[in-house]
N, C-alpha and C positions, 0 to 999 in steps of 0.2 A: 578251756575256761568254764567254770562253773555256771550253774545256769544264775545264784545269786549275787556272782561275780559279777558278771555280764549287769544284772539288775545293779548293782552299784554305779559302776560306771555308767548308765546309759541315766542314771537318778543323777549324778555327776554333771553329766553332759547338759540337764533342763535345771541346776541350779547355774551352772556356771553360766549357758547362753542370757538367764533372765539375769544375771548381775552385773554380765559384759552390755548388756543389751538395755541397763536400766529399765526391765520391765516387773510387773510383778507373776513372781514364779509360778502362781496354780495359773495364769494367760497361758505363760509358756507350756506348762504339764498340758493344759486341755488343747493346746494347739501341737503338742510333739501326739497326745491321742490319739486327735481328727487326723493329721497328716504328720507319719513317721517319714517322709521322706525315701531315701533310699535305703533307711534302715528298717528292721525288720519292725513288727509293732512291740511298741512298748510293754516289759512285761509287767504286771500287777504288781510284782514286787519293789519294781520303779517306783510307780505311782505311791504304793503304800508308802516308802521313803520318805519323798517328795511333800506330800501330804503331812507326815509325823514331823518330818524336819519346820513348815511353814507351819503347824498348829502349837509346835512346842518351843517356837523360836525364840522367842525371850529367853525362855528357861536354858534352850543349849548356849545361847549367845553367852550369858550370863556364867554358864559353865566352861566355856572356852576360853572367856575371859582370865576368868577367874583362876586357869590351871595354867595361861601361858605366860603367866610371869613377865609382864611389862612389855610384851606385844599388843597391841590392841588387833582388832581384826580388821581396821583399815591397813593396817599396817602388813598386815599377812598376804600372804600368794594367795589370789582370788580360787585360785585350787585347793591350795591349802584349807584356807575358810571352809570350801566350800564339803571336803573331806573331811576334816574334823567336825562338822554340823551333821553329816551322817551316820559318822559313824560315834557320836555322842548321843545321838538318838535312837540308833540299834543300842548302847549300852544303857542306858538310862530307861528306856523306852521299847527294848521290844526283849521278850523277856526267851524268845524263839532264839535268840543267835546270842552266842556263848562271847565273852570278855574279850579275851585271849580270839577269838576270830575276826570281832570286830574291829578290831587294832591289828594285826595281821593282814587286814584287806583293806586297810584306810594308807598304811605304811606302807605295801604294795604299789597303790594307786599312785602316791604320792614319789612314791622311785621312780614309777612309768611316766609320770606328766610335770613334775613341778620340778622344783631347783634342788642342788645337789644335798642341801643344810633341812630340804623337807621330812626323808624320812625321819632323821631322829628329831628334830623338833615336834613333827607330828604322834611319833610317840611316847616322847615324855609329856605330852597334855596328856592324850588320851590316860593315857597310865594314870595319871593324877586326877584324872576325872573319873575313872575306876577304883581308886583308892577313896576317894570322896566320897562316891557312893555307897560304899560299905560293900 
């Protein structure tokens, strides 16, 4: 697994516990920081995530909204959400990781954790929030 692979999911892991967990997410980033547990420490690339996703969240909310066609994001697999918010903010928002990848590693994620209807719902948003953006 890639080393920004691993940074996904472990970004994954500190939005989904703060939305199971009704907390707010930079508590949980700065306490997965202080104590990773039995996991390894958190890598920058986490945090970076983590951080774009909570500073830009209106804006991706708005955009996931917006591309998933009469799903709201209550309605969505708390993984689901929590993977199209990332990886809308790699596309939107980080100008380092390529379209086509970050849709590829949200799609991935989404095979490995959520329900059988996640990959392709997760990548016709994404796609559609890719095309939106020009």
């Amino acid at each position: 697994m890639s080393a920004r692979r691993k940074a996904r999911k472990r970004a994954l892991d500190v939005l989904f516990e703060a939305d199971q967990r009704n907390l707010p997410v930079l508590e949980v980033l700065e306490l997965r920081l202080e104590n990773p547990g039995r996991e390894a420490p958190l890598p920058d690339y986490s945090a970076q995530i983590v951080r774009g996703v909570v500073e830009n969240s209106e804006g991706l909310d708005r955009a996931v909204s917006e591309a998933s066609r009469g799903w709201s994001l209550d309605r969505m697999p708390a993984v689901d959400r929590a993977v199209l918010r990332i990886a809308a903010w790699e596309i939107l928002h980080n100008p380092e990781v390529e379209t086509a990848v970050a849709i590829d590693e949200a799609v991935e994620l989404v095979a490995d954790l959520s329900t059988d209807d996640s990959p392709s719902f997760v990548n016709g948003v994404l796609a559609a929030i890719a095309d939106a953006s020009g």
